[in-house]
C-alpha positions as CSV (number, residue, x, y, z in Angstrom):
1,X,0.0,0.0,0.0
2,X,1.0,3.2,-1.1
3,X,0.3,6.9,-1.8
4,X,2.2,9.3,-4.1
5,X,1.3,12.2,-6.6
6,X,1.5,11.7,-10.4
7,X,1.0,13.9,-13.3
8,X,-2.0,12.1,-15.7
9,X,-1.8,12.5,-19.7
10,X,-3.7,11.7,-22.1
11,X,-2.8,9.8,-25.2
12,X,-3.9,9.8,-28.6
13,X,-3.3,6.2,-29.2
14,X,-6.3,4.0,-29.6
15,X,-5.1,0.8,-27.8
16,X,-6.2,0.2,-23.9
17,X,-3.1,0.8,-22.8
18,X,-1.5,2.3,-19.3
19,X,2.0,4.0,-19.8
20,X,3.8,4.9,-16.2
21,X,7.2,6.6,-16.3
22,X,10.3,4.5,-15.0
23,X,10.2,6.1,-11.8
24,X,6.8,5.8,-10.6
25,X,7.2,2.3,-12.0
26,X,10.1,1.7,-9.8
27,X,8.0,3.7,-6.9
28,X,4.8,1.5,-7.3
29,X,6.9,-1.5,-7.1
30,X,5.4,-2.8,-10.9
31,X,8.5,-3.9,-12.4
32,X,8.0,-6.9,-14.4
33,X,4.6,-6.6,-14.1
34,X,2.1,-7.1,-17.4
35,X,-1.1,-5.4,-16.8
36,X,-2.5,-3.6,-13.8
37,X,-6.3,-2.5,-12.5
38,X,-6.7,1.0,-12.8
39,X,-9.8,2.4,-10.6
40,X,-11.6,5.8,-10.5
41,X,-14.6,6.5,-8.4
42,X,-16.6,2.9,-8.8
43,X,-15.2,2.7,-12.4
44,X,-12.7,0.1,-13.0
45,X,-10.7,-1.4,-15.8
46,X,-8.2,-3.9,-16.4
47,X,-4.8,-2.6,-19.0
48,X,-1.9,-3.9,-20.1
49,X,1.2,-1.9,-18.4
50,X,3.9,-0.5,-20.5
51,X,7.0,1.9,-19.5
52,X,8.6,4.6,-20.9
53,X,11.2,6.6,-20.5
54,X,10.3,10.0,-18.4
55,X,11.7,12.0,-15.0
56,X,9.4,12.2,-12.8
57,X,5.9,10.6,-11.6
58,X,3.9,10.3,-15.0
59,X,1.3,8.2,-16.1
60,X,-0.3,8.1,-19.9
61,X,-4.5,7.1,-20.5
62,X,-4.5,6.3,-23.6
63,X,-8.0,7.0,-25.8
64,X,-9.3,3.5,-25.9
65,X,-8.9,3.1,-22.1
66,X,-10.7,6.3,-21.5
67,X,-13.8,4.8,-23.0
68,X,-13.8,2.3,-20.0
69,X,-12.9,4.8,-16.8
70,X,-13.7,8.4,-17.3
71,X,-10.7,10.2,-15.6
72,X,-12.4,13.9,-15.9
73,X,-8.8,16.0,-17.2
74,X,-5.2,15.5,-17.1
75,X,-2.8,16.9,-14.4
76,X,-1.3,16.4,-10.7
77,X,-3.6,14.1,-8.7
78,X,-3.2,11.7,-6.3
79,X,-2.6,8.0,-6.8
80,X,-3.3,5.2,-4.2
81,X,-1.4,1.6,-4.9
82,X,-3.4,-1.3,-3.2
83,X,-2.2,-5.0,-3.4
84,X,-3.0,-6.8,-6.9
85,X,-1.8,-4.4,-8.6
86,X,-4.8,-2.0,-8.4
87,X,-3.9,1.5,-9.1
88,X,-6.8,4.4,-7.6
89,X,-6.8,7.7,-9.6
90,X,-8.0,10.2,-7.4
91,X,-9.9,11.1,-4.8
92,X,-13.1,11.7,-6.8
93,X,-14.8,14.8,-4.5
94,X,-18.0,16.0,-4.9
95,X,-19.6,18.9,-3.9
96,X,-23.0,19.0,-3.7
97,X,-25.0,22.4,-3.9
98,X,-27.9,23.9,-5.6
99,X,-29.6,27.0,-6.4
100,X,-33.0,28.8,-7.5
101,X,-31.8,31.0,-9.5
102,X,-29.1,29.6,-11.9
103,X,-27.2,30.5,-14.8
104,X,-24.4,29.3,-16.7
105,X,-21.3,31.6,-15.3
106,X,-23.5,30.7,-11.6
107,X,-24.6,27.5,-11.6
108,X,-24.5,27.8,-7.8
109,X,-26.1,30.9,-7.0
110,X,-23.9,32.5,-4.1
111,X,-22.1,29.8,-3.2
112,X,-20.5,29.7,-6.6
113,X,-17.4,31.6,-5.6
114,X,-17.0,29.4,-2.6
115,X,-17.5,26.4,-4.6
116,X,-14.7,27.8,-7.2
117,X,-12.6,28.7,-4.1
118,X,-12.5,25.1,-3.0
119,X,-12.1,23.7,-6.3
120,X,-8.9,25.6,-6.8
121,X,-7.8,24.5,-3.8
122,X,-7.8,20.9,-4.2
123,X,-6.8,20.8,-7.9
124,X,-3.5,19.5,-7.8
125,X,-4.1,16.8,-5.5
126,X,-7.6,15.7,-7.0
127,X,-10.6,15.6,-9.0
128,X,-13.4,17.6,-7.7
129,X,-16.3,19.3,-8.9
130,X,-19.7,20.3,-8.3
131,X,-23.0,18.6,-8.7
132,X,-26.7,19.1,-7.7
133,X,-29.0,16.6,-7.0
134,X,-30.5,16.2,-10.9
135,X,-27.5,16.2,-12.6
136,X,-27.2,12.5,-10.8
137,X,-27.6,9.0,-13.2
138,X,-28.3,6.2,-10.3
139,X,-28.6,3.9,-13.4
140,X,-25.3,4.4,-14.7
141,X,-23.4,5.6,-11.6
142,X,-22.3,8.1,-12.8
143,X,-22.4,12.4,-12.4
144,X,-22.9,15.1,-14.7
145,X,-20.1,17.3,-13.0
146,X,-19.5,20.7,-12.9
147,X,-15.8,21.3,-13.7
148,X,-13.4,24.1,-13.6
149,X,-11.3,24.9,-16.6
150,X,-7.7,27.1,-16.2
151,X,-9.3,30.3,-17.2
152,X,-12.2,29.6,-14.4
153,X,-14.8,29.0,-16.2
154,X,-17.1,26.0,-16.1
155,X,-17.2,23.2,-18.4
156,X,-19.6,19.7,-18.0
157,X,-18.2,16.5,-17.7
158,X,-19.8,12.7,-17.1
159,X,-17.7,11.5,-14.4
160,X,-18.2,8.4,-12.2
161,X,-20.1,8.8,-8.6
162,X,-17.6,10.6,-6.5
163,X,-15.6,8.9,-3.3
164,X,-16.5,11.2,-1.2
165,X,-19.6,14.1,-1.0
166,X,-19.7,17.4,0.6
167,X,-22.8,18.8,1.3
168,X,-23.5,21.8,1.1
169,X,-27.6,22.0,0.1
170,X,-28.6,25.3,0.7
171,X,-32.3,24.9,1.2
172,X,-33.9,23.6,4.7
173,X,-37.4,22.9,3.2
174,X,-35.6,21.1,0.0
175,X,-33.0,19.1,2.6
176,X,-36.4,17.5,4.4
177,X,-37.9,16.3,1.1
178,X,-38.2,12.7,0.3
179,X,-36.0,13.3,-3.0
180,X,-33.1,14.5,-0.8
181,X,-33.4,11.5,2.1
182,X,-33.7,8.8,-0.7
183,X,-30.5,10.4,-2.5
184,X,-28.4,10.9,0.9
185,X,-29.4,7.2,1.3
186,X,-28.3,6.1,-1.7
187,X,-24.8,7.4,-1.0
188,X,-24.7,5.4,2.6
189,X,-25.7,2.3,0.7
190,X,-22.9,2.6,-1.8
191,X,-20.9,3.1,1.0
192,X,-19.7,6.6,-0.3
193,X,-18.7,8.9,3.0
194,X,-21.0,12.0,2.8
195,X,-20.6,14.5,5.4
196,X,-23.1,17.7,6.6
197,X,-26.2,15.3,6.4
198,X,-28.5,18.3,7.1
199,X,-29.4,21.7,8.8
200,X,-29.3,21.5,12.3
201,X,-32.8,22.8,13.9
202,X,-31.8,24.5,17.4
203,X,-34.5,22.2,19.5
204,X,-32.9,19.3,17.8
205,X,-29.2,20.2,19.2
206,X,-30.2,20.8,22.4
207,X,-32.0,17.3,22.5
208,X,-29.0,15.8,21.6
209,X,-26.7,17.3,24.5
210,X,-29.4,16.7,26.9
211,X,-27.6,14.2,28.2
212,X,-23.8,14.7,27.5
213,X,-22.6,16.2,31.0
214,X,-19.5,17.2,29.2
215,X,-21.4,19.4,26.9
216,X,-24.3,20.4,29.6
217,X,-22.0,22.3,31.7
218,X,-21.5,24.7,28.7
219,X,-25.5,25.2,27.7
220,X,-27.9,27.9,28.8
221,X,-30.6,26.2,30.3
222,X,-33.4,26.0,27.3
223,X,-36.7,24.8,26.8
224,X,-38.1,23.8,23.1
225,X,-42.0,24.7,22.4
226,X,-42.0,26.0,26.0
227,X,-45.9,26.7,27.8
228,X,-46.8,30.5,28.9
229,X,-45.9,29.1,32.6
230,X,-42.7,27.8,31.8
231,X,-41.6,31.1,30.1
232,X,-42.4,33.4,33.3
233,X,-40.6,30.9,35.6
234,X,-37.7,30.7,33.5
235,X,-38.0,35.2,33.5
236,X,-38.3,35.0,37.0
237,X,-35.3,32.6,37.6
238,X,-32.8,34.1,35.0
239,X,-34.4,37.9,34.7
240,X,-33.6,37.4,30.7
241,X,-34.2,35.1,28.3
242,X,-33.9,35.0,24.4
243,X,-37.0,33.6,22.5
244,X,-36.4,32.5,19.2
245,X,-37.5,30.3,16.5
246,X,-35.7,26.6,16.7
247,X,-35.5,26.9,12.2
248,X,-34.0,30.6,11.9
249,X,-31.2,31.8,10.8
250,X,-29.3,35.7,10.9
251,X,-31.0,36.6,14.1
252,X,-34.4,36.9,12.0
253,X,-37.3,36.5,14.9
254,X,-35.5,36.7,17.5
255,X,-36.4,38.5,21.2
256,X,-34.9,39.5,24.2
257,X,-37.4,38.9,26.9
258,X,-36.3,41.0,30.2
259,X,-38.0,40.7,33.2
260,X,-37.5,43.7,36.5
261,X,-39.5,43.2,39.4
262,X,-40.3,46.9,40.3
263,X,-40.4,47.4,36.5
264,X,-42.2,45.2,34.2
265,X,-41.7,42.9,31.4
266,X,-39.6,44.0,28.1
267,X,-39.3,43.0,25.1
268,X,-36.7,43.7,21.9
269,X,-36.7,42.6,18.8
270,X,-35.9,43.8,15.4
271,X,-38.3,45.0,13.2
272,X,-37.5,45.8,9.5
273,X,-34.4,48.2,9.8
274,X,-34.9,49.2,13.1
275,X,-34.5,48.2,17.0
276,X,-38.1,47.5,18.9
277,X,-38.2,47.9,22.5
278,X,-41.7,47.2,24.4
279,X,-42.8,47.8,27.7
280,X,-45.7,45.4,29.4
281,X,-47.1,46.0,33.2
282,X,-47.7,42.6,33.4
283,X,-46.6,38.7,32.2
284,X,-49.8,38.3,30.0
285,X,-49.6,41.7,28.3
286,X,-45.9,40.3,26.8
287,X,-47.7,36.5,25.9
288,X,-49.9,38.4,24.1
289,X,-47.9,40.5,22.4
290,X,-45.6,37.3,21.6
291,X,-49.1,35.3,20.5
292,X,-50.3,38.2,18.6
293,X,-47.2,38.1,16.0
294,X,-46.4,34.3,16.3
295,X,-49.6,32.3,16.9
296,X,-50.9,31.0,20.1
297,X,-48.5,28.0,19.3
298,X,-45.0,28.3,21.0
299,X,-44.0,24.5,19.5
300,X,-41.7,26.2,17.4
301,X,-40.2,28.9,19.2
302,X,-37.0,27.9,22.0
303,X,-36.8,29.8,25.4
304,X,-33.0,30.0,26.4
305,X,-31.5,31.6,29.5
306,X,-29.5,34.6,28.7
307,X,-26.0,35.3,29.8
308,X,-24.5,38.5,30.6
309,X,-21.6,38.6,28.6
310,X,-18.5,40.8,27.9
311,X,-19.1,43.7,26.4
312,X,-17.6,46.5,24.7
313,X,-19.2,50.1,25.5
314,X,-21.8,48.5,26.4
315,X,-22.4,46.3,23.8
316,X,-22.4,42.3,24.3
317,X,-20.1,40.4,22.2
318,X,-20.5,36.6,20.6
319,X,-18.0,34.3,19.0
320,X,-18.6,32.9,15.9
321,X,-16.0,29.9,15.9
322,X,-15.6,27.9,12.3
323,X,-15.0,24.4,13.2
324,X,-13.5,21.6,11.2
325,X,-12.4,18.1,10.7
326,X,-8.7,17.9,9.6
327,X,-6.7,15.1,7.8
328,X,-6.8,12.7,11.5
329,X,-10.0,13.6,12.0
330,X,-10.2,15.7,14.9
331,X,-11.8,18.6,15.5
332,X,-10.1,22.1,14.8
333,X,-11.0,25.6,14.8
334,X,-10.4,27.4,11.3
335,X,-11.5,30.6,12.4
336,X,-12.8,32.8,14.9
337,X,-14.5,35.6,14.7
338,X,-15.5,38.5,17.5
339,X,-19.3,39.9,17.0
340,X,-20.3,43.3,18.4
341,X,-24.1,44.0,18.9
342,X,-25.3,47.1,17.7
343,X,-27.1,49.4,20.7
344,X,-30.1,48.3,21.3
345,X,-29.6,45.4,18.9
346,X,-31.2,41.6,20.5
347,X,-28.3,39.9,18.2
348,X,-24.7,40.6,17.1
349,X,-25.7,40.1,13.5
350,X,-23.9,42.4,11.4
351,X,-27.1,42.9,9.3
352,X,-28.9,44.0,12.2
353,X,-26.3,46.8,13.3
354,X,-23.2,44.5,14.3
355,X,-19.9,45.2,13.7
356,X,-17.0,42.0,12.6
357,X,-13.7,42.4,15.2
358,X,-10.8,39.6,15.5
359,X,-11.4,37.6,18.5
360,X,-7.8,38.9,19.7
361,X,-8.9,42.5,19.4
362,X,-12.3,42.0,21.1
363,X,-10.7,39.9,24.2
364,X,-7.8,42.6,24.8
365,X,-10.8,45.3,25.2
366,X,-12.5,43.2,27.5
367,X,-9.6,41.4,29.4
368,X,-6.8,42.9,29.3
369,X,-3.8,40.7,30.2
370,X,-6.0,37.7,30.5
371,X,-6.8,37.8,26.6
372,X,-4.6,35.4,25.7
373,X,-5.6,32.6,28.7
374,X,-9.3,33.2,28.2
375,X,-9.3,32.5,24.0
376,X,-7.2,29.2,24.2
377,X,-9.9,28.2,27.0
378,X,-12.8,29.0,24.4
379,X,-10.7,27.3,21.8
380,X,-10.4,24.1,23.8
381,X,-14.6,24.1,24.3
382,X,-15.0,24.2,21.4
383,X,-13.6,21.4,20.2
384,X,-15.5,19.6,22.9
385,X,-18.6,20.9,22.0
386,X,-17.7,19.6,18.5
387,X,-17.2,16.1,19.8
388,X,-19.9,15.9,21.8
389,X,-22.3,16.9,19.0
390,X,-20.9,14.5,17.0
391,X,-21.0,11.8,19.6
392,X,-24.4,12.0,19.9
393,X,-25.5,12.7,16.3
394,X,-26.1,9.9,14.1
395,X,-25.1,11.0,10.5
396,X,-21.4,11.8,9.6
397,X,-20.2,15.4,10.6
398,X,-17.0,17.4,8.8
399,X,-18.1,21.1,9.3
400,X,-19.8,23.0,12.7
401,X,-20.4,27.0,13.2
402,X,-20.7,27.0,17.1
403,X,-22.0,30.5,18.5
404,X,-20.4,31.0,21.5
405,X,-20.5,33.2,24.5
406,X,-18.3,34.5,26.9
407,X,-19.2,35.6,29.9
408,X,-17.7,38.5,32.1
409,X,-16.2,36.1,34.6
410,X,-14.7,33.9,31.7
411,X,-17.0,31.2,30.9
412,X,-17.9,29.6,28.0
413,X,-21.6,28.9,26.9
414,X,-22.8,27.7,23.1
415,X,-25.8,29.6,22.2
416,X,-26.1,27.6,19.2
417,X,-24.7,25.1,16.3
418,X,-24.8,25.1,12.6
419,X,-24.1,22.1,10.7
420,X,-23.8,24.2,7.4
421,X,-22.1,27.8,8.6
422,X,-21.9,30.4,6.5
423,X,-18.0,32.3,5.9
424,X,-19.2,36.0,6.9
425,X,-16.3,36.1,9.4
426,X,-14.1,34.9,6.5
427,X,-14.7,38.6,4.9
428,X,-12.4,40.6,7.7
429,X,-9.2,41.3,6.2
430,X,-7.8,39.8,9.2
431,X,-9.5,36.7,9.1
432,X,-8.7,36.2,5.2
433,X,-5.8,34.0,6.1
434,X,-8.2,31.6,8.0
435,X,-10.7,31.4,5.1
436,X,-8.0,29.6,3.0
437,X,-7.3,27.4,6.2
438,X,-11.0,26.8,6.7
439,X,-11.1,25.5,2.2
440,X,-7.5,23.5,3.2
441,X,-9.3,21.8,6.0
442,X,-12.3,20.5,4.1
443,X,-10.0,19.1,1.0
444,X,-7.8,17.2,3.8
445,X,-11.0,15.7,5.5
446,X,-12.4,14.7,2.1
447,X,-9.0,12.7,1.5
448,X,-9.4,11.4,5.4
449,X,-12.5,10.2,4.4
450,X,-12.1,8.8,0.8
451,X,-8.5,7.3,2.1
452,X,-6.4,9.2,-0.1
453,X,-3.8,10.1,2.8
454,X,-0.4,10.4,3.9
455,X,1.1,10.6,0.1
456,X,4.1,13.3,-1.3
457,X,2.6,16.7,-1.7
């Protein structure tokens, strides 16, 4: 068994025929041998083996063999030497997004420049492209990829189903379809790794910590579909709490519910462009209000404890911490960014009024000399947070966005968890550097996970 990089031609000749360079020959341990297996995705062929003379890690496909095994385009990519002389082209990584509105230079909507990004990452080590769920052939096994071409434009090639599938779907109503299960199961049956099974709803992650003591210790207490009662006793016990819906996403619907015994009940929330901020004498005044806009159902609203967390001028601050796993599979923060409310803002969303710091910059304002101790703590949370989420989910994980606070005495607490983040933090000009980290990471887990590993770079 091993693992090198080669550069792949193409031949014009018309005969099935595999031509390695004497070197890789020598490397791959072939000499003397007459034919080997070459393999690509599922696709496999049998050729006769023939040397030539060349420096360096080359192999030739000629044009008959690539009628039999669809290698997608010539170039450095890795290749995997098992016993029986079976040679693995590859890995074979797809990415799988959609859009509703398409078009040919965007075939991806907004996610088509990440997409590109992490393309360009991976393409001296391996094949990827992009797919979306029609451009599938469970028949034939095979994918109507999306490939990038040196000038960066996209071109279509038939490839075989990919060894390995990164999801990154970006609908939540399409992702709970019975198209989308049946074609995530289809993947698991074919034994192909596909990692970021879903969107996470926020009810859901709590259920699953609910019994992790590791991960409890670091949780606001919170109650999914909570009853009228169960909200005023949690007010009364905490004197804040954030209401929010368990399928949102950039702070949209979320309140601040505040609760002062000589003064009343408040609420703020964000309405449109602007900062609400409602006064009630009493707890069925605010459940009204709350009804009123929402619908006497609560079942899809959580009620979560609020922390009083470091601020700056006033102003509470979140961590937005970009979570990955690497090439040994362990979890690693890529990036980490520092979120500023805006005053009067119920969310550090930088839509609603929030302003995008480096985490360094943030913790220096708020402690001093301590900076330094306090991040590394956050940073070692998180990656337990991380493995306790994945302990406890059932599908394969490679990706998390944890919301995180920090509290003024130090503490850590996870507000939330996204299975599917999205890279705003990535946009700081400070935090640029981590973005490419962040694309680097998910290339060497797709290799972790396709067993492409441990080769020359």
């Amino acid at each position: 068994m091993s693992l090198t990089t080669c550069n792949v031609h193409f031949s014009q000749q018309t005969d099935k025929v595999i031509y390695i360079s004497s070197p890789l020959i020598r490397l791959l341990k072939l000499s003397g041998k007459k034919s080997v297996q070459v393999k690509l995705g599922g696709e496999v062929v049998q050729a006769p083996l023939k040397t030539i003379k060349r420096q360096g890690n080359h192999l030739y496909l000629s044009a008959g063999l690539r009628q039999n095994i669809r290698v997608p385009k010539t170039g450095n990519v890795y290749l995997h030497s098992g016993s029986d002389n079976e040679l693995q082209l590859g890995p074979l990584i797809g990415i799988l997004s959609d859009a509703a509105v398409r078009s040919s230079v965007s075939p991806f909507g907004t996610r088509t420049g990440f997409i590109k990004e992490l393309i360009r990452t991976g393409e001296k080590k391996a094949y990827l492209f992009a797919f979306t769920p029609s451009d599938i052939n469970w028949q034939q096994e095979t994918v109507n990829g999306y490939f990038l071409n040196a000038q960066g434009g996209w071109y279509r090639k038939v490839t075989s189903l990919p060894d390995v599938v990164y999801n990154r779907l970006p609908s939540r109503k399409a992702e709970t379809s019975n198209p989308i299960n049946s074609l995530r199961e289809r993947f698991v049956r074919r034994k192909i790794p596909f990692f970021n099974w879903s969107f996470f709803n926020k009810a859901d992650v709590y259920k699953l910590l609910d019994n992790d003591p590791e991960a409890l210790q670091h949780l606001p207490e919170s109650v999914s579909g909570p009853t009228s009662d169960k909200i005023k006793e949690l007010l009364e016990k905490h004197q804040f709490l954030y209401f929010k819906p368990t399928a949102g996403s950039l702070g949209i619907g979320i309140y601040r519910l505040t609760y002062h015994p000589k003064k009343g009940y408040f609420a703020r929330y964000r309405k449109g462009t602007s900062n609400v901020l409602l006064r009630f004498t009493n707890f069925q005044s605010l459940m009204r209000m709350l009804q009123g806009r929402h619908g006497s159902s609560l079942s899809h609203y959580v009620v979560q404890q609020g922390i009083r967390l470091a601020e700056i001028d006033s102003c509470p601050l979140d961590f937005r911490f970009h979570m990955h796993k690497n090439g040994k599979n362990e979890w690693v923060a890529a990036g980490i960014g520092a979120k500023k409310a805006g005053r009067g803002s119920v969310t550090t969303h930088v839509k609603n009024g929030g302003s995008l710091m480096t985490p360094g910059y943030a913790l220096s304002r708020t402690f001093g000399a301590q900076a330094d101790e306090v991040l590394e703590k956050a940073k070692r949370v998180a990656v337990k947070l991380s493995e306790a989420i994945e302990r406890n989910y059932p599908h394969r994980l490679g990706e998390l966005g944890l919301d995180l606070g920090i509290d003024k005495e130090g503490e850590v607490w996870m507000f939330e968890a996204n299975a599917k983040p999205g890279r705003s933090i990535f946009k700081h000009p400070s935090l640029k550097g981590e973005g490419r980290a962040s694309l680097g990471y998910i290339l060497e887990h797709c290799l972790y996970l396709s067993r492409f590993q441990g080769g020359d770079s």
